[in-house]
N, C-alpha and C positions, 0 to 999 in steps of 0.2 A: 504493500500500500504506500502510493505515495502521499508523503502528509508534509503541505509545503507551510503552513502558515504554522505559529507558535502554538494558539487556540486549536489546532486540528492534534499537534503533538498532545496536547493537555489533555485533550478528552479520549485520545488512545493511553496515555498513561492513567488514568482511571480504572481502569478495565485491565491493563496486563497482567495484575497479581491475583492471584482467588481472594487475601486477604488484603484490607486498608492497612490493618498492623499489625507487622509479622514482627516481632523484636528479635533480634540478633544482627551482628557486625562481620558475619563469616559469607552471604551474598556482595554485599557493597565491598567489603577488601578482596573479596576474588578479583572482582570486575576491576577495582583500581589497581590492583598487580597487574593486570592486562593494560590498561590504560598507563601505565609508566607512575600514576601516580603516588606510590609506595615505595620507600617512604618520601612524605612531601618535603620538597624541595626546599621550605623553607619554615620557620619557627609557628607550632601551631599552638592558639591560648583557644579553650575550648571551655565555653561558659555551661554550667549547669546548675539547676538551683528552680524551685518553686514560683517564686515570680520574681523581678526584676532582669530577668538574662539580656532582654532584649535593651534597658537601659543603661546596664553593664557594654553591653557589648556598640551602643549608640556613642557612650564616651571613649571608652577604645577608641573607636573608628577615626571620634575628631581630635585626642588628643594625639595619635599617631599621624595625622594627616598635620595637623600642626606642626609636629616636629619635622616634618619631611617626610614620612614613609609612605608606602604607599597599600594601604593594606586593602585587603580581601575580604569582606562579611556577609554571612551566609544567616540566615535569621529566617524565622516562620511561625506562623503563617503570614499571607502576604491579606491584603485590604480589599486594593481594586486592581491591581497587575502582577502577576506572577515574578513579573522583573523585580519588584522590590524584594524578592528575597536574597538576591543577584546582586550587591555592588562594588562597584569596581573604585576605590580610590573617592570613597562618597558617593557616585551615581549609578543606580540600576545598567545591571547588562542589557543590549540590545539586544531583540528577538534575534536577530543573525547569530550571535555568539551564543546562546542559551540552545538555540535549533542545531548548529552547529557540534554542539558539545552532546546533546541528546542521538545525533548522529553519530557520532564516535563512540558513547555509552553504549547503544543499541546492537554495534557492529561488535564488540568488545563482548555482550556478555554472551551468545551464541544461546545456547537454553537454560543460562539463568535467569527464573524471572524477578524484577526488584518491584519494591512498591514505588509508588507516587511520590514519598518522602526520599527514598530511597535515590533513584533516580534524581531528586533535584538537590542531593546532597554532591553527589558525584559530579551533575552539571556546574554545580558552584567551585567544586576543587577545579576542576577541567579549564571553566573558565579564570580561573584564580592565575594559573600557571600560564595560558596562554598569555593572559592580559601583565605578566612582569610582575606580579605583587611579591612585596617582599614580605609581608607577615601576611596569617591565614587567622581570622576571627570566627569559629564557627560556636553557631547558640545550638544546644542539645533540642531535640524535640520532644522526646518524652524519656523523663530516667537518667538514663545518662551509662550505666554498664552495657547493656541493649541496644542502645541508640545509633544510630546510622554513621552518627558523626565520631561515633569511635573507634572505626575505623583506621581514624589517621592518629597516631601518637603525638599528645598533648605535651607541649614542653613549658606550658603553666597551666594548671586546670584553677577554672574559678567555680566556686559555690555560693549563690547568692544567698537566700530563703531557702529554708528547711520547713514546709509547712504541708498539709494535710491535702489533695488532690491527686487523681486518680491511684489511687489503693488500690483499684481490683488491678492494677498492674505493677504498681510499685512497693506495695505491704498496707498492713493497717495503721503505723504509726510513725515517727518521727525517725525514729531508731530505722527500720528499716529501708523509709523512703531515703534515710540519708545515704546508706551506704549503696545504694542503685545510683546514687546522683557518683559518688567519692569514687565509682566504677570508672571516668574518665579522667581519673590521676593516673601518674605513672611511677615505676619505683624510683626514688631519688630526685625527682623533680615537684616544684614548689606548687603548695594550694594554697590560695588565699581564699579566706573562707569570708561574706559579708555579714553571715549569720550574726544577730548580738549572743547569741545562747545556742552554740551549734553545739547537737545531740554527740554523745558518749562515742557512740560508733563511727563521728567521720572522723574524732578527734586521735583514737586507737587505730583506726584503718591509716590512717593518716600516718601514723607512728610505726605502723606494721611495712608499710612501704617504706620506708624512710623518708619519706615526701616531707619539706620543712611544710608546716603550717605555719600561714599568715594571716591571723584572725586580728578577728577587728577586734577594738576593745585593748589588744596585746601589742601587735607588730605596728598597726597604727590606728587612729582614731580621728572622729572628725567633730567640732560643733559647732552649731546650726544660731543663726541669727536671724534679725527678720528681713534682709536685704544679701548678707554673703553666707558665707559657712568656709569654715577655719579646717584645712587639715595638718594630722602629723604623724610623720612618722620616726624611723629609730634615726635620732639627730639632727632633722630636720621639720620644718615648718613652712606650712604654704598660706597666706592668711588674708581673708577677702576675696575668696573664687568668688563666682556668680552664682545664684540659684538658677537652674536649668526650672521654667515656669511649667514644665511639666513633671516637675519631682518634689512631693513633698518632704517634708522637713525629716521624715523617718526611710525615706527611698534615697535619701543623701548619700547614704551609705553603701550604693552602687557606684554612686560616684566616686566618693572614697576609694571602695576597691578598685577604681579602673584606673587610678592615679597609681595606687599603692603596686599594681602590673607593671604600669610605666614603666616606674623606680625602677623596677625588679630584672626587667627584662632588658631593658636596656637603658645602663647608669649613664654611660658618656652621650646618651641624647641629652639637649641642656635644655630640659624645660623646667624654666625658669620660671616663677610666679606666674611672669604676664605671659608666658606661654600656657599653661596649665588653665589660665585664667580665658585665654582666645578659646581652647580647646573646648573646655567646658562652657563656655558660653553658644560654641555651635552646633554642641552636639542638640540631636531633632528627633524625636520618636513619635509618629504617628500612632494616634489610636491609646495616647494616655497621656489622661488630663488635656486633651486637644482645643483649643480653643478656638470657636465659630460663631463668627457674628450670627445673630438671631434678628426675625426681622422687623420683633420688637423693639429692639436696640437696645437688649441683655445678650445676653452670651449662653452660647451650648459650651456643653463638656463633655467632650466622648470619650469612654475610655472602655476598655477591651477585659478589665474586672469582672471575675468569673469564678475566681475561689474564695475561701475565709479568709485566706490574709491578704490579698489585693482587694478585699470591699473594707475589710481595716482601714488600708491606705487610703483608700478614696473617700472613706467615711470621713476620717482625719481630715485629709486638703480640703475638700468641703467646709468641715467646721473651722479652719482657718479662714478661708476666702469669703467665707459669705457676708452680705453685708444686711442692709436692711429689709432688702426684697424676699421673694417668695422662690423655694428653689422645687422644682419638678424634675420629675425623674420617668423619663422614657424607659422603659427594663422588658427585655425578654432573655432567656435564660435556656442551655440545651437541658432537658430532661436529667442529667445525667447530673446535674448539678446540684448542691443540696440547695431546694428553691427556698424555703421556710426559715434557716440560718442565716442566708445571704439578704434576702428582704429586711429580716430581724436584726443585721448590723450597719444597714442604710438607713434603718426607720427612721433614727432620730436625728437625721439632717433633710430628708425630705418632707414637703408639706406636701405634695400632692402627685399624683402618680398617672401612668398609662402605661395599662398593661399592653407589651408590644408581641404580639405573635412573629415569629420567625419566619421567614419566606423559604421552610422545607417543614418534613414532619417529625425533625428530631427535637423541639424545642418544649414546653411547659405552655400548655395552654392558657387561654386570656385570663377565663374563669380558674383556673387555677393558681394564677399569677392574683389574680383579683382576690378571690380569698385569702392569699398567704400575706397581701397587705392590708386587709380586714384584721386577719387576726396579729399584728405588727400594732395595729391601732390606726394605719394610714390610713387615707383618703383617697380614692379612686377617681378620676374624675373622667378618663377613656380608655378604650381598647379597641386594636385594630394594627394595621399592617404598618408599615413606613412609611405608606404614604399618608395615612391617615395621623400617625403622630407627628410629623411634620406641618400637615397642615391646621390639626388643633393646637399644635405648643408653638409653632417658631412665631405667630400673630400675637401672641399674649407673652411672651417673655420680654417684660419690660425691663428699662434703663440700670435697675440693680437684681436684676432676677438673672437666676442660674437656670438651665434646664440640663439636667445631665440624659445622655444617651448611654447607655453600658448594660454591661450583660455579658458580651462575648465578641470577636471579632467579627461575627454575621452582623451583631446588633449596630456595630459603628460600619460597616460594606454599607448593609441595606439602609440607615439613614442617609449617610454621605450620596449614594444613588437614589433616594426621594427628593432631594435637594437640598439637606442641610447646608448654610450659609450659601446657597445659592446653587449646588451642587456639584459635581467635580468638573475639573477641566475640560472643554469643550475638546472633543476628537481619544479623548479617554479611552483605552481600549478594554474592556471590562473583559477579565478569564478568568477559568476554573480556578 
């Protein structure tokens, strides 16, 4: 079959594996021993952790790119283009080089078949090496010992969050979910860990490798102010970076680790305060804490918050940011999610709600959504699809009013494509 467009490749990778998620790392390194990519070419820091990966790995990108490097970052799930999981040096790869690299994948594995993840794990190293990059940033997808992207050996493993989400794959508790994550360390080479209270078992796994740990709290630390945030580590002091305005005052600590990587990996880069300071000021993450004009003339917040400790966070920023107004909350949620806890740790920064149905049928029904903010104590006020809570909330979210979008990354796709703040870029190419 020929499949010339990028969107024709996506919807044949859908369908090649019997399973969505196969977990193991013994498919994808077959396929990169074929493809030359083993071992990579060049230093790989490989993020894993409950939530925050992706703003871990947002400051990497800019504080490396700052210093001169030019690195490689691989991250997922993507929003509204497949390319963003793809960037080359700050910008998403071009469908040529993604098609290209999925071409070479395809000829390479013969009758091994990979998943979806699988496959755009591969297409990111592939394009990594074609495009010159000298470091390789890859964020875990699920776990981190299983995961696609362990493949390639880590010569700094990060651990963000150690927090409670998908168990039926990862274990029932902290203790275990940690050591599936501490699975993409290596023996003798350094973890830095963001956890403030990182469990027993990544601290011993850690020890049992020889791997140094650099936990926060210990190797360095950071404090938060209402305009910069201070950090420090062993002997040094960076003081007055920027707050990144889509990181709250407890997610700093991403940032923290992705300085304290710097240091680590590379001492003779000279980032200097006002280097560390340019870095972190341009790092950019779509889809948390996102801010969009409303066409009230308040603001939406869309964020991709989805377990108990990323609705913590957001619960948190919320009750910093808000002012006098009224703050609404657009929310739908997949099934799979605990809906009744998540509701229960939003309630008390929302005044009024719309249950948002998913545009597929894995998500918590309206009526379902609707009751579990009855019994929260909140306020319902609609229910209905993205296009429908766009057009009741973006009218009425006046000059100090909040309206948050969140749930999961469907929930900020499908608003952004009803038109939030006006909708996306005109010629936008929307893929699987």
């Amino acid at each position: 079959m020929n499949r010339a467009s990028l969107g024709e490749w996506l919807r044949w990778l859908e369908g090649v594996h019997p399973r969505a998620i196969d977990l193991g790392c013994e498919r994808v390194a077959e396929v990169a021993q074929r493809l030359g990519l083993l071992p990579a070419p060049v230093p790989v820091i490989t993020v894993a952790g409950t939530n925050g990966k992706g703003s871990v790995v947002a400051c990497l990108e800019a504080l490396y790119r700052t210093a001169g490097r030019r690195p490689g970052a691989y991250t997922s799930p993507h929003l509204l283009a497949y390319n963003e999981r793809i960037r080359i040096a700050g910008e998403p790869a071009d469908d040529t080089s993604i098609i290209r690299a999925f071409e070479a994948i395809d000829a390479a594995r013969g009758e091994i078949t990979l998943t979806y993840f699988e496959f755009a794990t591969l297409a990111a190293a592939w394009c990594f090496r074609e495009a010159g990059c000298d470091l390789w940033l890859l964020e875990v997808g699920l776990g981190g010992r299983l995961d696609a992207t362990n493949a390639f050996d880590a010569d700094v493993a990060v651990i963000t969050s150690i927090d409670l989400d998908h168990m039926e794959w990862l274990g029932p508790d902290r203790e275990s979910i940690a050591r599936e994550k501490l699975g993409v360390a290596r023996r003798g080479r350094p973890v830095v860990c963001a956890d403030p209270a990182p469990p027993e078992s990544l601290v011993q796994g850690a020890a049992a490798l020889n791997a140094p740990l650099l936990a926060l709290g210990e190797a360095f630390r950071y404090s938060a102010g209402p305009a910069a945030w201070d950090w420090t580590g062993e002997g040094e002091q960076l003081r007055g970076l920027p707050r990144p305005p889509w990181m709250p005052d407890a997610a700093l600590a991403n940032a923290a680790a992705a300085v304290a990587v710097v240091r680590l990996t590379d001492p003779r880069l000279r980032l200097t305060g006002h280097s560390v300071r340019g870095g972190i000021a341009a790092a950019r993450l779509a889809g948390r804490l996102q801010a969009v004009p409303a066409a009230g003339g308040g603001q939406w917040l869309l964020d991709v918050a989805h377990n108990p400790g990323a609705m913590r966070l957001l619960a948190a920023a919320i009750a910093e940011r808000r002012g006098g107004g009224r703050v609404r909350a657009a929310f739908g949620l997949m099934r799979r999610k605990p809906l009744g806890e998540l509701v229960g740790l939003l309630a008390p920064v929302v005044d009024e709600w719309f249950a948002l149905a998913l545009p597929d049928d894995d998500g918590w029904s309206t009526a379902e959504i609707g009751a579990a903010v009855a019994e929260a104590g909140g306020r319902l006020i609609g229910e209905g699809g993205p296009d429908g809570a766009v057009a009741a909330l973006d009218p009425i979210t006046a000059p100090d009013d909040l309206t948050l979008g969140v749930g999961s990354f469907r929930v900020v796709e499908a608003l952004l494509r009803a038109g939030v703040g006006g909708g996306v870029p005109a010629g936008t190419q929307f893929q699987v």
